[in-house]
C-alpha positions as CSV (number, residue, x, y, z in Angstrom):
1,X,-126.6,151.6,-28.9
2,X,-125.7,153.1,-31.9
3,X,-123.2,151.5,-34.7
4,X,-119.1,151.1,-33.6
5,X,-117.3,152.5,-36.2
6,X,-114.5,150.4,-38.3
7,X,-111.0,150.8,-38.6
8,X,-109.9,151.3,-42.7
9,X,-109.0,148.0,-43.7
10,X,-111.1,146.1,-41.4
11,X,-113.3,144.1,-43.3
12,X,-110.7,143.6,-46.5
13,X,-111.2,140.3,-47.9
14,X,-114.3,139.3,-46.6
15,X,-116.5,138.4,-49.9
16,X,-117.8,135.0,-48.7
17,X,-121.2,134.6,-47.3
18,X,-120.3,132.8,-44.6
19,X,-118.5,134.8,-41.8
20,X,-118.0,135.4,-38.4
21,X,-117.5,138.9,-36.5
22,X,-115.3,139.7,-33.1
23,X,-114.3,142.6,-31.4
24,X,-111.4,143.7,-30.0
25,X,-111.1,147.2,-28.3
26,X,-109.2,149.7,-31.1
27,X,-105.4,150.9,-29.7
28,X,-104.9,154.1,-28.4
29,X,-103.9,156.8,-30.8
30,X,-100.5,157.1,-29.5
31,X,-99.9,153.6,-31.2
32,X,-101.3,153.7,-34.4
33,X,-100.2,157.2,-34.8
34,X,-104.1,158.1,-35.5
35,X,-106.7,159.9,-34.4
36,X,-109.2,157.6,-32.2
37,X,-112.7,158.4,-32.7
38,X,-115.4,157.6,-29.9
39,X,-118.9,157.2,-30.2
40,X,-120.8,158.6,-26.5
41,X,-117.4,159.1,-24.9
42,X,-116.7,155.6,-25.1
43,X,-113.3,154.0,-27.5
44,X,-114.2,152.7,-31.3
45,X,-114.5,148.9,-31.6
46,X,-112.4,147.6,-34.4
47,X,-114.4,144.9,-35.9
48,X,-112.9,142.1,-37.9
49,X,-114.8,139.9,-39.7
50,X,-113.3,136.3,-40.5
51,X,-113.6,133.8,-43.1
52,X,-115.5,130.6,-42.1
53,X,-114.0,127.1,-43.9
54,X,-117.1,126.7,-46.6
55,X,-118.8,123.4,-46.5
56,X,-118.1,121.3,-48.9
57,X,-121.0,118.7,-50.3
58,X,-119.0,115.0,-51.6
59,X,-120.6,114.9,-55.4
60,X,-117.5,113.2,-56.6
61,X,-118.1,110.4,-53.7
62,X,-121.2,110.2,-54.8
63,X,-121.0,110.0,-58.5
64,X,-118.4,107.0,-57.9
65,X,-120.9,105.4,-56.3
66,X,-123.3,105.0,-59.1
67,X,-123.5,101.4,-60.5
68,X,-122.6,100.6,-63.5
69,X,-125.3,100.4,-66.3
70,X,-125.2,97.5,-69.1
71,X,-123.7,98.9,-72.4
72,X,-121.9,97.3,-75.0
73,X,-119.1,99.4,-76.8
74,X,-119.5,100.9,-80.2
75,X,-116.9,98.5,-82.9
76,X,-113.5,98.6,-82.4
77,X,-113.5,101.0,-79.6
78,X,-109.7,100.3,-78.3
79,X,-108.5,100.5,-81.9
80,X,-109.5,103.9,-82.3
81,X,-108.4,105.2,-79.1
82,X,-104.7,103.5,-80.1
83,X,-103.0,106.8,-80.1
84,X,-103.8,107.8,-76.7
85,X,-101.0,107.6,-74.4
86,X,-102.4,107.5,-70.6
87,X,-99.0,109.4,-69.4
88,X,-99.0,112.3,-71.8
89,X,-100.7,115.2,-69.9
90,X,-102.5,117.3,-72.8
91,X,-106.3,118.2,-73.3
92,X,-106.8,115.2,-75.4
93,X,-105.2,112.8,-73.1
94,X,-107.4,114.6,-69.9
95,X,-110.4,114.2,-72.3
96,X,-110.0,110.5,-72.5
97,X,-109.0,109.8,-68.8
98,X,-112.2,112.4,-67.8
99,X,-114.1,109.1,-69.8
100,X,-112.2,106.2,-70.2
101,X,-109.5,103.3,-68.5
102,X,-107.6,100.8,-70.5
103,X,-109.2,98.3,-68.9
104,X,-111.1,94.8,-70.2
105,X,-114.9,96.0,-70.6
106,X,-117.3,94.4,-68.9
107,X,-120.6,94.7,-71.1
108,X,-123.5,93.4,-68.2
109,X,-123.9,96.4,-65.1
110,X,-124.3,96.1,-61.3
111,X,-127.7,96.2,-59.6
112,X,-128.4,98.1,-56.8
113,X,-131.8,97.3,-55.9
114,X,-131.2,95.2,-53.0
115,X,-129.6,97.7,-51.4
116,X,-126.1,96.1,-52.3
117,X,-124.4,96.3,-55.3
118,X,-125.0,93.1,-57.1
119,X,-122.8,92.0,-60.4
120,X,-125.5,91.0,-63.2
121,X,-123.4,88.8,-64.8
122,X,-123.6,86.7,-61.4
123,X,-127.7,87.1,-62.0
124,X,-127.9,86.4,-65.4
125,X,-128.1,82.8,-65.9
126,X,-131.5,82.4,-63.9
127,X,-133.3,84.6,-66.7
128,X,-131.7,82.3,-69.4
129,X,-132.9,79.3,-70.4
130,X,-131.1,75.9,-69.0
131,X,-129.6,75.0,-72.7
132,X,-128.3,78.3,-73.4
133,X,-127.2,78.9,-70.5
134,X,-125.2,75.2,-70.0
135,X,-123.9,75.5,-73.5
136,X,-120.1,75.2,-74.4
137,X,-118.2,77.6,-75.8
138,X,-115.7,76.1,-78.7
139,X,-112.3,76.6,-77.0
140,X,-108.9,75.6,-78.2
141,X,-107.4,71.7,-78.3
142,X,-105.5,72.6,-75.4
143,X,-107.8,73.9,-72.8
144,X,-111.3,72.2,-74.3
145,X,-114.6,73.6,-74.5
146,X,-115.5,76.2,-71.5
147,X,-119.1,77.4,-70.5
148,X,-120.2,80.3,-72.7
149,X,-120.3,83.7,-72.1
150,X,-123.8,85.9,-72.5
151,X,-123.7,88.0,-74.6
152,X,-121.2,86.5,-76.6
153,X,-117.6,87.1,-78.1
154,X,-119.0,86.9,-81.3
155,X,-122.1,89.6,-81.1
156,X,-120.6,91.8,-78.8
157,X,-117.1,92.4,-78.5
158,X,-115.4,93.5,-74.8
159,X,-112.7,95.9,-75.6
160,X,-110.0,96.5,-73.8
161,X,-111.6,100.1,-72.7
162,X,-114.0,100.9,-70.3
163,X,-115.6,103.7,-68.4
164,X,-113.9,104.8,-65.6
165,X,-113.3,108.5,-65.9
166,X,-111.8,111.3,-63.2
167,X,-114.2,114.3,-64.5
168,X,-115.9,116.1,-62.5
169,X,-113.3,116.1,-59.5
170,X,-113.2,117.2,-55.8
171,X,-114.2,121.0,-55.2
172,X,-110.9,121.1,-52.5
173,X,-107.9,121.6,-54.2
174,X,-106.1,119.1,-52.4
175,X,-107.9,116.3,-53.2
176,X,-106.7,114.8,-56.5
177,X,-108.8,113.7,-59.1
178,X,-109.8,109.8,-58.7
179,X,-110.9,107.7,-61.1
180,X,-114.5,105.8,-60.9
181,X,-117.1,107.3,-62.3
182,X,-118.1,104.1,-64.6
183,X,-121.8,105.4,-66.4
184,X,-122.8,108.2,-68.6
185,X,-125.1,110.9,-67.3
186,X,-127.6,113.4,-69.5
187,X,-124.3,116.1,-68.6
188,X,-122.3,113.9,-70.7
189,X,-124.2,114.5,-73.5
190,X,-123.4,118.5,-72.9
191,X,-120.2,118.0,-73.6
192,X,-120.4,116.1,-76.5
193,X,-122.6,119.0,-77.9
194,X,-120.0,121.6,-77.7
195,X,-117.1,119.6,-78.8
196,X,-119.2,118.9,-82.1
197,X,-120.1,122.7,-82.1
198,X,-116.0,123.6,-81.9
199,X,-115.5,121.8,-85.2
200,X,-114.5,118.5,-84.0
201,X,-116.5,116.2,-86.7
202,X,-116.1,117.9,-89.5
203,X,-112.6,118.0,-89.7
204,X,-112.7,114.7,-89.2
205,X,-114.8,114.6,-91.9
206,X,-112.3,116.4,-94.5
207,X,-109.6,114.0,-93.5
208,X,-111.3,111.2,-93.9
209,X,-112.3,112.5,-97.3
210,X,-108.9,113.1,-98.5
211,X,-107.9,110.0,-97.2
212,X,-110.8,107.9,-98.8
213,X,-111.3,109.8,-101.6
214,X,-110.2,113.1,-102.7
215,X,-106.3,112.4,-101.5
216,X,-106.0,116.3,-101.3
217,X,-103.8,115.8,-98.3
218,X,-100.9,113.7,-98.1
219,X,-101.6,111.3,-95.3
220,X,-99.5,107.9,-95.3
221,X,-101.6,104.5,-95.5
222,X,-98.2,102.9,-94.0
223,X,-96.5,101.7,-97.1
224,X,-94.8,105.4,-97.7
225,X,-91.0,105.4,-97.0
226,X,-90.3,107.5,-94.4
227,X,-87.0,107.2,-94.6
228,X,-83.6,105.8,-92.5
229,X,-84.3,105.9,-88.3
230,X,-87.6,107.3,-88.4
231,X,-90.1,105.6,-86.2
232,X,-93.3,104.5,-88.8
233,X,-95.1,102.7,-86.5
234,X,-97.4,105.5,-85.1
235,X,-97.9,106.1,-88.5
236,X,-98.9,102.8,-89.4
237,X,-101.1,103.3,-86.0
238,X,-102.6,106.4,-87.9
239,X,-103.4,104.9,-90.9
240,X,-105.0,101.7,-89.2
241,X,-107.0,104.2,-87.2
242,X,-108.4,105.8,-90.3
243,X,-109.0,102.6,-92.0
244,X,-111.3,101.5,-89.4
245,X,-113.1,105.0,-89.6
246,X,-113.5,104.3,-93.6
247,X,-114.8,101.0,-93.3
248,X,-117.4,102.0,-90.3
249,X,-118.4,105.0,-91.7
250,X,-119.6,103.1,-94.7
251,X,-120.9,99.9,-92.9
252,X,-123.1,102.8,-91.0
253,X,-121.3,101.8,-87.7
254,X,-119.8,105.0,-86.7
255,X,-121.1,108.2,-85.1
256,X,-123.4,109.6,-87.2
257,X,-124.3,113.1,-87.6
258,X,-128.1,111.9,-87.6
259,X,-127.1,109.5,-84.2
260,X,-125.9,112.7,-82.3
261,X,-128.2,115.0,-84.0
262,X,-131.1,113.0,-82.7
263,X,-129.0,112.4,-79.2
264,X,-129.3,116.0,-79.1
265,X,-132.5,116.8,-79.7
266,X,-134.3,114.2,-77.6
267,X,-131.9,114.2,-74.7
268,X,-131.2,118.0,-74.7
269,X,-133.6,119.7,-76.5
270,X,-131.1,121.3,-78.5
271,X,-130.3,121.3,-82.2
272,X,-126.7,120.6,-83.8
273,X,-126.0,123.1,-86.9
274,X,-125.1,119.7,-88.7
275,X,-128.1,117.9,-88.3
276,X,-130.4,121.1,-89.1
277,X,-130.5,120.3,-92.4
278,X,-131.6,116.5,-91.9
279,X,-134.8,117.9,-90.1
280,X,-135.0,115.0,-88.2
281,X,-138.5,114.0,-86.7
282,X,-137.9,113.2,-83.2
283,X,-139.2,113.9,-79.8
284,X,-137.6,117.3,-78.4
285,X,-137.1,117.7,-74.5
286,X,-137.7,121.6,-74.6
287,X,-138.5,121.1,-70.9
288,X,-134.8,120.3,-70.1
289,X,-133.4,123.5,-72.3
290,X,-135.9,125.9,-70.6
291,X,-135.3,124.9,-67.6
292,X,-131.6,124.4,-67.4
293,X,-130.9,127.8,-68.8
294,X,-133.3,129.1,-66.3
295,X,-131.1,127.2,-63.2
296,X,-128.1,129.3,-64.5
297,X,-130.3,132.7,-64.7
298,X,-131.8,131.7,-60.8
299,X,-128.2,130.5,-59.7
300,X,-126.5,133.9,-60.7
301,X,-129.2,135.5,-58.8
302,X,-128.7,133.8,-56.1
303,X,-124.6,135.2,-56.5
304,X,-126.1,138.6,-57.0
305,X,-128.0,138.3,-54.1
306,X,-125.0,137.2,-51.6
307,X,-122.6,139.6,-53.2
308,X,-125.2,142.3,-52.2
309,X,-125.8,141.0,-48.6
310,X,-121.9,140.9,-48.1
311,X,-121.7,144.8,-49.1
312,X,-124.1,145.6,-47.1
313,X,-123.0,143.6,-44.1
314,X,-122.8,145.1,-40.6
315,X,-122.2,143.9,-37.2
316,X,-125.9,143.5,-36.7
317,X,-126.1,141.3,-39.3
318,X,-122.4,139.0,-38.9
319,X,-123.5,136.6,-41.2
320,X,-124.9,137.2,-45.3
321,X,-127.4,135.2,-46.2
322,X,-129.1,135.1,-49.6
323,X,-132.7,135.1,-49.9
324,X,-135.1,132.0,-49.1
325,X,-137.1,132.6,-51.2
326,X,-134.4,132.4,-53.8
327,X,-133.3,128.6,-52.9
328,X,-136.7,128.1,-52.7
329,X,-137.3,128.9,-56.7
330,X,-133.7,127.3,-57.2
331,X,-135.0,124.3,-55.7
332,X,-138.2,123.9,-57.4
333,X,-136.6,124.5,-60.9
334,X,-133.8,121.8,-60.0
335,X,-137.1,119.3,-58.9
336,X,-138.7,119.7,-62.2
337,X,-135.3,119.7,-64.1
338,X,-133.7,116.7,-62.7
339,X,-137.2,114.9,-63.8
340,X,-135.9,115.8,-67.4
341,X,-133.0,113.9,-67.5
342,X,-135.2,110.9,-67.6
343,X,-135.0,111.2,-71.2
344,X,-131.6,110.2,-71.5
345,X,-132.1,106.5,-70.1
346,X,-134.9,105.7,-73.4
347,X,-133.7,103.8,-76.3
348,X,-130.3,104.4,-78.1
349,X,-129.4,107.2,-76.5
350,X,-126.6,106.4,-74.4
351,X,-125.7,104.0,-76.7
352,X,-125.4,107.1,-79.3
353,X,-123.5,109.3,-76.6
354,X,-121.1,106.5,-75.6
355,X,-120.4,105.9,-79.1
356,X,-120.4,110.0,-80.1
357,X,-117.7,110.6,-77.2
358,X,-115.4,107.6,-78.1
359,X,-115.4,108.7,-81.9
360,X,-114.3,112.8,-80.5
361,X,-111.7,111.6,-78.2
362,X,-110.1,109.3,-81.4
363,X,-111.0,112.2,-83.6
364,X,-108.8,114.7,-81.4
365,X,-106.3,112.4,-81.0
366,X,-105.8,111.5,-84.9
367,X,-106.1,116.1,-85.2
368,X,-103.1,115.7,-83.3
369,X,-101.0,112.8,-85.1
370,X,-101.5,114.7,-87.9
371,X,-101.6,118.3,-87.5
372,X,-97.8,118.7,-89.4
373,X,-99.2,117.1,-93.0
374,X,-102.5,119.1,-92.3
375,X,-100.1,122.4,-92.8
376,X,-100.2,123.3,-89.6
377,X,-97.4,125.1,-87.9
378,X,-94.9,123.3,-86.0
379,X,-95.0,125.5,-83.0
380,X,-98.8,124.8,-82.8
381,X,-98.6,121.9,-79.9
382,X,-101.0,122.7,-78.1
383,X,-104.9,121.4,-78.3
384,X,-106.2,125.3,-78.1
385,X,-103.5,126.2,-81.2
386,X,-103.7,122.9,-83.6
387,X,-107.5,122.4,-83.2
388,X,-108.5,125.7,-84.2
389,X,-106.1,125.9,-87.0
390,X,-107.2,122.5,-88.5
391,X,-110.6,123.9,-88.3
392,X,-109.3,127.2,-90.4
393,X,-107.6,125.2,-92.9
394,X,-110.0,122.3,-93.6
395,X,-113.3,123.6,-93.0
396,X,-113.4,127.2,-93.3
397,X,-110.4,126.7,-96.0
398,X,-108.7,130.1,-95.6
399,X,-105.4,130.6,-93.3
400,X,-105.1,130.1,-89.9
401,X,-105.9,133.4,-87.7
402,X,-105.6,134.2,-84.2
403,X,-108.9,135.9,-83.2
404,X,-109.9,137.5,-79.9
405,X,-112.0,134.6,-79.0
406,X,-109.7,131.1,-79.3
407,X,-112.6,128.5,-80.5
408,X,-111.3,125.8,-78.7
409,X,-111.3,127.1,-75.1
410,X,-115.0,128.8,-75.5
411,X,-116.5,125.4,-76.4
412,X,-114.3,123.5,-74.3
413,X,-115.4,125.9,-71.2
414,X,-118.8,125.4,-72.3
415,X,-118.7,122.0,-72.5
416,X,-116.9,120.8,-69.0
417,X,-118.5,123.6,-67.2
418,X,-122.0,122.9,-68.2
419,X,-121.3,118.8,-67.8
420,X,-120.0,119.2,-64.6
421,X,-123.0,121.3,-63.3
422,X,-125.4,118.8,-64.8
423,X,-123.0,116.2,-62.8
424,X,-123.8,117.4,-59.8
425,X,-127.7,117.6,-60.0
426,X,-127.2,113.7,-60.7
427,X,-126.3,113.5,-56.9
428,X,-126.8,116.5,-54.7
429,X,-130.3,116.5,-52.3
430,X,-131.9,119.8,-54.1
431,X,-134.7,119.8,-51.2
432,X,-132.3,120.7,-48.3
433,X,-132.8,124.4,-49.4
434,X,-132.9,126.1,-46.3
435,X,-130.1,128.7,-45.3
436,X,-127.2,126.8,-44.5
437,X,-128.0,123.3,-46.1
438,X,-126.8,121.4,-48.2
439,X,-128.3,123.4,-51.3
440,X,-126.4,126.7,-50.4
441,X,-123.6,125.1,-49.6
442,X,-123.3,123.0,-53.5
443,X,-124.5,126.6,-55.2
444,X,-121.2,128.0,-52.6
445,X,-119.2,125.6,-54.4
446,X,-120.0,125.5,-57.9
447,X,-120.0,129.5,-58.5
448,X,-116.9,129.7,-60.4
449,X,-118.3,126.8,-62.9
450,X,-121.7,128.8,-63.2
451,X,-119.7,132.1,-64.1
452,X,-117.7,130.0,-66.5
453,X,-120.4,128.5,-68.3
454,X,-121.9,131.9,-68.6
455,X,-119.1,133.8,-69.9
456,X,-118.2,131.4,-72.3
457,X,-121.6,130.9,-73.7
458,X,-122.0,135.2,-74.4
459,X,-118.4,135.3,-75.6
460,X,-119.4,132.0,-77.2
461,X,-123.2,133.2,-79.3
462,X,-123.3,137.0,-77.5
463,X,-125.9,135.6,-75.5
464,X,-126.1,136.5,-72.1
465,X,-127.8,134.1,-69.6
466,X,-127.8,136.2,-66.4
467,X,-129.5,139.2,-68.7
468,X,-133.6,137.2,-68.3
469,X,-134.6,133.6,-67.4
470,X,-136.1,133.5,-70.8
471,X,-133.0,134.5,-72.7
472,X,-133.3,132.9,-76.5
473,X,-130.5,130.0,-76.2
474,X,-128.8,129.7,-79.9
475,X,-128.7,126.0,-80.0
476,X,-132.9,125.2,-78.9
477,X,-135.0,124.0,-81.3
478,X,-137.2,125.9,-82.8
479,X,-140.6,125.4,-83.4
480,X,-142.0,124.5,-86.4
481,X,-143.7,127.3,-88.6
């Protein structure tokens, strides 16, 4: 039997892959005040084509469920992060709360090889020996000596911050963003990337200059007079804040451009255009660069693909379906690519990424304190408006402009796009990859992150990723000559 025709209209707003088709006979002319059309004598069907609920796959859940991994905090990690304010609702206070909880720190992990999560501070003891591990702590006259504490107080301070972050939240808009996601991932160390890339560290850099040294902008060290009912402690917050910034930076405590630059390279295999210059000898994961930049060429294939099957839908075919052999390649790639992130577990490396993300949440926030003595206009409140500015002004020294592409929201797009997406690989069971599974249903949920990451990278370098899987990626390192 050949084809029913459609009615106009009939199959407006059905662009997901997953739908259903029914028929209804069409009404009679002298109701619709048309002409009905027949096919063999017989009345048009009017097909309409509805909108099945997409599946969603629980990555957030997931994520939470991690255990924590032992880490110690970088120096003075609660000081720096002073200014933050968990009620404020700006991009530096989300940027914090995506990260951290002020929360006592708890430096030992949780083991999960049992099946059950286990505390390791619980496990400890029977892997230390019996006199260091019965040994008295000093205590005050009051309370007397109390069993020590491994590692100790003294080595290894617990702040009063931790990581318990709400980033990468629910796909359904319903479901607020939860906190609990208490480790660090390889995606992490995307988004640390990018927010060096906007700018981030070196104007940092220029206003700890000038405060250290130069004094070629007039910020207060808390003794200056600020005159009758003006409140000077967050200023004597600031300077504290910068202090401690001085004093690590030259103890070779802080985040280092070499720390991250290496982070990068061996993590990532990309290359930060402040390290360049150090032309650091490292390993380089070049697997975990080709092949991540080759999931985003394969995944908008894979949109391509569905987009196409949708347009060319009938009512022989009710449901669009991408091709197999499409998840299949997405599948493989995201085999070999989550073997990559392996890289991030070996030596300093999350130490350097915790310590990288604390010092770019504290840098923001002290951008912000200060953005009225760093000549920046009042009306600039905003992160997108006072971050690019401060980069005009101290870095590339010249006025502030307003170009077509706003620096902060390309990197920042970048960054939370790309992190979240590498998120998700952390948890989601790649090798369900048939039609329908749970493969095609994550790709279903995570286009609009894909399609951001990819637009902000060509608007971002000019770069497009879904031109060829072997696109040249700016930030790669490049072979030696």
């Amino acid at each position: 039997m050949g084809k029913q025709p459609q009615q106009p209209g009939a199959n407006q707003g059905s662009t997901e892959a997953q739908q259903s088709a029914s028929t209804q006979q069409s009404a009679p002319a002298s109701q619709t005040g048309e002409a009905s059309p027949s096919v063999a004598g017989r009345e048009a069907q009017l097909v309409q084509l509805t909108i099945a609920p997409p599946r969603g796959v629980p990555t957030m859940q997931r994520l939470r469920d991690l255990p924590r991994v032992t880490v110690a905090f970088p120096p003075c990690a609660e000081e720096l992060l002073s200014l933050i304010k968990t009620s404020d609702r700006d991009d530096i206070t989300v940027a914090f709360r995506d990260y951290f909880k002020f929360y006592r720190h708890q430096i030992l992990g949780q083991d999960s090889s049992s099946g059950t999560v286990e505390e390791l501070d619980q496990k400890v003891a029977a892997e230390l020996d019996p006199d260091l591990r019965s040994c008295e702590s000093g205590g005050i006259i009051l309370h007397g000596p109390q069993p020590s504490d491994w590692p100790s107080d003294c080595c290894l301070c617990t702040p009063c911050v931790t990581l318990d972050g709400v980033r990468n939240p629910s796909a359904d808009p319903g479901t607020p963003p939860v906190p609990g996601m208490r480790r660090l991932c390889a995606g992490d160390v995307v988004w640390l990337f990018y927010h060096e890339r906007m700018g981030i560290h070196q104007v940092l850099g220029a206003i700890l200059d000038a405060f250290a040294t130069s004094g070629r902008l007039p910020i207060s060290n808390g003794s200056l007079d600020l005159g009758v009912n003006t409140n000077i402690v967050r200023d004597d917050i600031t300077a504290l804040i910068l202090e401690i910034m001085v004093r690590q930076t030259k103890m070779g405590m802080s985040s280092s451009v070499r720390d991250r630059g290496a982070l990068y390279r061996t993590s990532l295999g990309w290359e930060s255009l402040l390290a360049k210059p150090l032309k650091l000898d490292t390993e380089v994961n070049t697997g975990f660069s080709n092949l991540f930049h080759r999931f985003i060429f394969n995944a908008l294939e894979f949109y391509r693909d569905k987009r196409l099957a949708v347009a060319i839908q009938s009512t022989a075919v009710p449901t669009a379906r991408p091709s197999v052999a499409t998840l299949i390649t997405l599948s493989d790639t995201i085999d070999v690519l989550k073997k990559r992130f392996e890289a991030f577990s070996y030596g300093r490396n999350y130490y350097n990424a915790l310590a990288g993300i604390v010092w770019t949440v504290s840098a923001m926030s002290v951008i912000r304190e200060l953005r009225g003595t760093l000549g920046i206009p009042s009306a600039f409140e905003a992160a997108h408006e006072f971050i690019p500015a401060a980069y005009d002004l101290l870095v590339l020294k010249r006025p502030v402009t307003r170009g077509d592409v706003n620096r902060y929201e390309v990197h920042r797009s970048c960054a939370v796009n790309g992190r979240d997406i590498l998120l998700d690989l952390e948890v989601v069971d790649h090798r369900k990859n048939q039609p329908g599974e749970e493969l095609e249903d994550w790709l279903n949920q995570i286009e609009a992150k894909v399609e951001g990451y990819r637009t902000a990278y060509r608007n971002l370098t000019g770069i497009d990723l879904g031109a060829s899987a072997s696109s040249a990626v700016e930030q790669q390192v490049q072979a030696a000559a």
